[in-house]
C-alpha positions as CSV (number, residue, x, y, z in Angstrom):
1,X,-21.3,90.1,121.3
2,X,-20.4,92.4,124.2
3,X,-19.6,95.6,125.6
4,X,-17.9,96.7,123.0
5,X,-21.5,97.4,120.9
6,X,-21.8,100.9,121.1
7,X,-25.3,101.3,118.9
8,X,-28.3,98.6,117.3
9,X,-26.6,98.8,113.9
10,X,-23.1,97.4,115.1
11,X,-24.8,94.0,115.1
12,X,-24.5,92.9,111.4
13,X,-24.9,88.9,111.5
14,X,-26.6,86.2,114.1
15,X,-25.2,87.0,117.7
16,X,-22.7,84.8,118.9
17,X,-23.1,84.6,122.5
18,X,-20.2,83.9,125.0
19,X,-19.6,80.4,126.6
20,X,-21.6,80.7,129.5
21,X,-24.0,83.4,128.8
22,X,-27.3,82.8,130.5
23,X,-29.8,85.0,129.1
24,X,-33.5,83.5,127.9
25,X,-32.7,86.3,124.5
26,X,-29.0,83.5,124.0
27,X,-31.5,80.3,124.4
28,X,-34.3,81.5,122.5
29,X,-32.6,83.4,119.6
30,X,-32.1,80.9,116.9
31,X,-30.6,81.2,113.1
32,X,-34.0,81.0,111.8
33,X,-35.6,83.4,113.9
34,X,-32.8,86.3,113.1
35,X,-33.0,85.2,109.3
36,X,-37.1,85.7,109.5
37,X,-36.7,88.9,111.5
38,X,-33.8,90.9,111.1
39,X,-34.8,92.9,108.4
40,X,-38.3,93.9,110.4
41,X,-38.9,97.1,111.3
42,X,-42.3,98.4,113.6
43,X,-43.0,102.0,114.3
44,X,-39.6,102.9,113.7
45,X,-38.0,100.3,116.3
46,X,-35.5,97.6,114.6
47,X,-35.1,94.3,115.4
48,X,-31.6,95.0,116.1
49,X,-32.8,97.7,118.6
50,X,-34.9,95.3,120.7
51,X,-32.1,92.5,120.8
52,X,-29.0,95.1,121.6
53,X,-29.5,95.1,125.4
54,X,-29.1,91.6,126.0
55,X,-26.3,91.5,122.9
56,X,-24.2,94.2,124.5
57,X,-24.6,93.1,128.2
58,X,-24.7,89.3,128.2
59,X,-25.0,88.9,131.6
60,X,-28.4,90.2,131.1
61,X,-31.4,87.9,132.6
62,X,-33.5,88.3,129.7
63,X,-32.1,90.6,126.9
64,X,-34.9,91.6,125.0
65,X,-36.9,94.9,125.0
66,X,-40.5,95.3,123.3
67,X,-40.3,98.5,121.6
68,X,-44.1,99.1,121.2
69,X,-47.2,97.2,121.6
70,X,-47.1,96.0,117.8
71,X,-43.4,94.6,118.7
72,X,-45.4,91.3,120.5
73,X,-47.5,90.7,117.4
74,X,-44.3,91.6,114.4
75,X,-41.7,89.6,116.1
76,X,-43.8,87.3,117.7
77,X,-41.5,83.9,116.8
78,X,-38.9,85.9,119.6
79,X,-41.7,87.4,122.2
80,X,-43.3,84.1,122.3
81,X,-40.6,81.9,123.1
82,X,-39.2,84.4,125.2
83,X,-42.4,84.8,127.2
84,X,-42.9,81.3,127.8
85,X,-39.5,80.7,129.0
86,X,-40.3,83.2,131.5
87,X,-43.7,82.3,132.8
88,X,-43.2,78.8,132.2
89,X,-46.6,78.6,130.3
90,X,-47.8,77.7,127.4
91,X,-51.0,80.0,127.1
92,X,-53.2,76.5,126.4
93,X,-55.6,77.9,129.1
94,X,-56.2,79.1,132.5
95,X,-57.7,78.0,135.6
96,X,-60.0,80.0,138.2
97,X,-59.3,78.2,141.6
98,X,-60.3,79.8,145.1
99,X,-58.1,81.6,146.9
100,X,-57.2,79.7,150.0
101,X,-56.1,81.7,152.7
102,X,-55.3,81.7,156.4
103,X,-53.0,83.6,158.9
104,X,-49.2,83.9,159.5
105,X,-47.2,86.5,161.1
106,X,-43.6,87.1,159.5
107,X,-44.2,90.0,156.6
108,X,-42.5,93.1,157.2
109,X,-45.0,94.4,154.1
110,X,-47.7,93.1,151.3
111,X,-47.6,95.1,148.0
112,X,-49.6,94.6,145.0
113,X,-48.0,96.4,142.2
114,X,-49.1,96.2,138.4
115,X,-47.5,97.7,135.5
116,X,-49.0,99.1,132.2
117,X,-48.5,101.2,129.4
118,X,-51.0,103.5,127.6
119,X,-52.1,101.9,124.5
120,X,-51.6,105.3,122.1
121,X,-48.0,105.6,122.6
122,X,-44.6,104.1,122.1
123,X,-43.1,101.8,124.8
124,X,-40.8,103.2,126.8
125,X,-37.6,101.9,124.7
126,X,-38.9,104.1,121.6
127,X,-40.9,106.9,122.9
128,X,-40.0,110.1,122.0
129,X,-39.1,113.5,124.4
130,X,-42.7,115.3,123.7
131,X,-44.4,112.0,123.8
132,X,-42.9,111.1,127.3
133,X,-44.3,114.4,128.4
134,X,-47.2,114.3,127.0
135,X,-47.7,110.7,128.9
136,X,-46.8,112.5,132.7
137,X,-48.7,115.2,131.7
138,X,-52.1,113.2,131.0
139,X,-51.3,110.4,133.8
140,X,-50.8,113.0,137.0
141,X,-54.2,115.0,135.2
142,X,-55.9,112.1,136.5
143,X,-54.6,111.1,139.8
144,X,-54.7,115.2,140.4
145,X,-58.8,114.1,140.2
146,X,-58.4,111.5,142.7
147,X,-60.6,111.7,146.2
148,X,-60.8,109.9,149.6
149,X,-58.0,107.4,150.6
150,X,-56.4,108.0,147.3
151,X,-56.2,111.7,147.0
152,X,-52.7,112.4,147.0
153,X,-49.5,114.7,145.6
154,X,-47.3,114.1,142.7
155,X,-43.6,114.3,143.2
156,X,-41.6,115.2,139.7
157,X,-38.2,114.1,139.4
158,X,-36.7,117.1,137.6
159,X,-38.9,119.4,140.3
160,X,-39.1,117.7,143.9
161,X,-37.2,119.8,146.6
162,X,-34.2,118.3,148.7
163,X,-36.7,117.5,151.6
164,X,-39.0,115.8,149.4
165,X,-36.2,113.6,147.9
166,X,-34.9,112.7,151.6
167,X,-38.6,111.9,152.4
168,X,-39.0,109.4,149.2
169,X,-35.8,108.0,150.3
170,X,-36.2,107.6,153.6
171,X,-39.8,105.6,153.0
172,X,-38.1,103.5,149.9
173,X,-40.4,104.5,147.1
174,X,-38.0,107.0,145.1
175,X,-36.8,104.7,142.2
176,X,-33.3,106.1,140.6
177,X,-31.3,106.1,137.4
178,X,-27.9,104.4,136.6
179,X,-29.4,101.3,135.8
180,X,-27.2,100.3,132.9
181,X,-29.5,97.5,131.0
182,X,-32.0,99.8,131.4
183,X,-29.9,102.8,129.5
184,X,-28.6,100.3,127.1
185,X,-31.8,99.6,126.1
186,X,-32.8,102.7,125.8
187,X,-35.1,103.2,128.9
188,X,-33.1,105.6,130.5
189,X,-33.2,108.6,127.6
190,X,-33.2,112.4,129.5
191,X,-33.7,111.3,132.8
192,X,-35.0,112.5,135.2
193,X,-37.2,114.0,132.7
194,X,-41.4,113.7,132.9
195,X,-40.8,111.0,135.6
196,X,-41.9,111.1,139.0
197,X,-44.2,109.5,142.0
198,X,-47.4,110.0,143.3
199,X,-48.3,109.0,146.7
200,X,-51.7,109.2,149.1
201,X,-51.7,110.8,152.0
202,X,-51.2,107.5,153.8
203,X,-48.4,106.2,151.6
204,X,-50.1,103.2,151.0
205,X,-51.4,103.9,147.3
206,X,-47.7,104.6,145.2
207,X,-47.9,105.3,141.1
208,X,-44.4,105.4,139.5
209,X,-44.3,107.1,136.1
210,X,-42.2,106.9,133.1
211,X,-39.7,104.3,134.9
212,X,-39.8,101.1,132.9
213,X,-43.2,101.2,132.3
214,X,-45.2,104.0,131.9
215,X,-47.5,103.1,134.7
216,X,-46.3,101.2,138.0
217,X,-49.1,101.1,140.4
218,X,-48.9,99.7,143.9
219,X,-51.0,99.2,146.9
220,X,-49.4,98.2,150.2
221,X,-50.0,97.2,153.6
222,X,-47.4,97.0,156.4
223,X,-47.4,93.3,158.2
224,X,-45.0,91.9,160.8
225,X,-41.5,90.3,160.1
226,X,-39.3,88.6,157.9
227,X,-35.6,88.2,158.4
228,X,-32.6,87.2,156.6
229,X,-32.4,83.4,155.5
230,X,-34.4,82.9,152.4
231,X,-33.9,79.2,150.9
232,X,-33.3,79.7,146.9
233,X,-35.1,76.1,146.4
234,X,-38.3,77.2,147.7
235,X,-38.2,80.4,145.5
236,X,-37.4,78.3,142.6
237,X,-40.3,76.0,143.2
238,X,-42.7,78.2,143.6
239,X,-41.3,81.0,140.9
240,X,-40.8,83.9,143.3
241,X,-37.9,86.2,142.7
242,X,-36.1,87.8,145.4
243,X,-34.8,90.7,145.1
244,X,-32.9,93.6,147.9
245,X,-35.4,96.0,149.0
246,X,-34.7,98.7,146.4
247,X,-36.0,96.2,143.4
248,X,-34.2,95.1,140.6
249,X,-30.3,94.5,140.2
250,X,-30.0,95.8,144.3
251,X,-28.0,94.1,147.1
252,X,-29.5,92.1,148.9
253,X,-29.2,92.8,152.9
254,X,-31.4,91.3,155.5
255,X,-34.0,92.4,154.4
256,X,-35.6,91.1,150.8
257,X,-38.4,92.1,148.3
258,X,-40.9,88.7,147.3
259,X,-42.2,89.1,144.0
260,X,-43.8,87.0,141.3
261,X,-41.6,85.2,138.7
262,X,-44.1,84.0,136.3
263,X,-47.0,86.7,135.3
264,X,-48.6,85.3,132.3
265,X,-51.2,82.5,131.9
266,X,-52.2,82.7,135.1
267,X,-55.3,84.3,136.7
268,X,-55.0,86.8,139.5
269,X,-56.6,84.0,141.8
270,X,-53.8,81.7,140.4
271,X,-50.8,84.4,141.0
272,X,-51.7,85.5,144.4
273,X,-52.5,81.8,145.7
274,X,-48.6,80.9,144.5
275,X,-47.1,84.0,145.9
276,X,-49.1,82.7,149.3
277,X,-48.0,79.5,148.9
278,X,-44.5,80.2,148.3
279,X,-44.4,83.1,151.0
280,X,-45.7,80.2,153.3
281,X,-43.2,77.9,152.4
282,X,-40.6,80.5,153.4
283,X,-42.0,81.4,156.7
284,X,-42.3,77.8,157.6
285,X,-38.0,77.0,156.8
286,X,-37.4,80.2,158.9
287,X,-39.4,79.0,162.0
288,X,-37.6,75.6,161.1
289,X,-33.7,78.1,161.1
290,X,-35.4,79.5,164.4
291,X,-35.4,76.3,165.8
292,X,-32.1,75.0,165.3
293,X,-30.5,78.2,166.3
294,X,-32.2,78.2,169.4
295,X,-31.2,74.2,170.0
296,X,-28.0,74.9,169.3
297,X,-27.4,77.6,171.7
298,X,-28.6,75.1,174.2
299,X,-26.2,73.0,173.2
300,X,-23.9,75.8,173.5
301,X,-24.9,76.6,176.9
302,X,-24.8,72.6,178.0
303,X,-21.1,72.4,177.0
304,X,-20.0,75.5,178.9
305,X,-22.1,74.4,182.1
306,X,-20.2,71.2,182.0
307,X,-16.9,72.5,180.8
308,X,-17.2,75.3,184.2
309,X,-18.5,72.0,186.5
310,X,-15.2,70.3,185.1
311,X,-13.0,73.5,185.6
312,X,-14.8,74.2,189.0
313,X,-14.5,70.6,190.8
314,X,-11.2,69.6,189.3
């Protein structure tokens, strides 16, 4: 396994991951489960196909790529464990708690954002030219339709002018290609082609089409502040990623995107009182960073009072 895979069929027996590869696809991809599977094929998308990512880049996270809705049900003894080792769940049931909320005052931004994919068509992995097309074209039909505080425009990829693409940039919504587990896996096929964003007037109501998913759509609301020292512990104990403001596999600066880790078998109530609690958590060790910086340039400005008192009287 590695980059030297140039296509799905190159892999001909059970992958044989690296020392050290971390992927969930390396831990859950057993003997058995290749032996049951490899020879499965779902509206035209192998096994080998879903799998190659992760087998060609092994530094991938995950590794594995659903190539259509069926691909969850026909190589379920992968998806499953895969899944759970993501979420952490195991699907026994879920919970309705209330949502517990009160104030705090360090968020730069709030964003919902849920992704989907229209049932009648091939996942993004698999889908063909005309069908991607065919996808934009019904998709921005609709939001065309849309009135009030979500009546917007939609921006095409191939189309938008040089202003336009300065604009998206400049408010951090245009998402860009070059993404190489994405093109690996296929995801990346004739881009920029039948992708684009559609925004309201107030930029608070975003749909990204034909990225990863076919739908990404995201409501937002500015807040106040959030600067640069994150503790990892708190994000793994409360299963947030974080991410650089640009989303996946970007640099991380001083500022940083929160975002669910775990987003299956859990309600909504469930997802956004972790997210809450976790964001709380993180708020609460940067007052705590505040703190001690601020004690410690007192201390700072003790010693050089008494090292000038010294200097001055001797």
């Amino acid at each position: 396994m590695g980059p030297h895979l140039e296509a799905p069929a190159d892999i001909i027996d059970f992958p044989v991951f690296p020392a050290g590869t971390k992927s969930i696809l390396s831990n859950c991809l057993t003997r058995e489960i290749w032996e049951k599977l490899r020879l499965k094929k779902v509206n035209g998308c192998s096994f080998e196909k879903m799998i190659f990512s992760g087998c060609k880049l092994t530094e991938s996270s995950v590794g594995v790529y659903a190539g259509s809705h069926e691909s969850y049900k026909a190589f379920a003894p992968l998806f499953d464990k895969v899944i759970e080792s993501y979420h952490g769940h195991d699907f026994s049931k879920l919970d309705c708690p209330d949502l517990a909320v009160d104030k705090e005052a360090m968020i730069i931004s709030t964003r919902v954002r849920i992704a989907r994919n229209l049932a009648e068509y091939r996942l993004g992995t698999s889908i063909s030219t005309e069908k991607r097309r065919e996808v934009e074209s019904k998709v921005v039909s609709v939001l065309e339709k849309l009135d009030g505080e979500l009546a917007g425009k939609y921006f095409s990829l191939e189309k938008m002018t040089d202003s336009e693409r300065k604009e998206l940039i400049a408010d951090h919504f245009l998402f860009k290609g070059g993404d190489k587990f994405l093109a690996s896996s296929g995801l990346e096929r004739d881009w920029p082609q039948a992708r684009g964003i559609f925004h309201n007037s107030d930029k608070t109501f975003l749909v990204w089409l034909n990225k990863e998913d076919q739908l990404r759509i995201i409501s937002m609301q500015k807040g106040f502040n959030l600067r640069q020292i994150l503790d990892r512990s708190i994000a793994e104990k409360y299963r947030l990623e974080i991410r650089g403001k640009n989303g996946e596999q970007s640099e991380k600066s001083d500022v940083f995107d929160i975002s669910y880790a775990r987003r299956l078998g859990r309600s909504e109530v469930q997802l956004v009182q972790d997210m809450y609690n976790g964001v709380r958590a993180l708020i609460t060790a940067e007052k705590s960073l505040f703190a001690q910086k601020r004690r410690s340039r007192r201390r700072q400005q003790r010693q050089r009072f008494c090292l000038w008192k010294y200097i001055y009287f001797k």
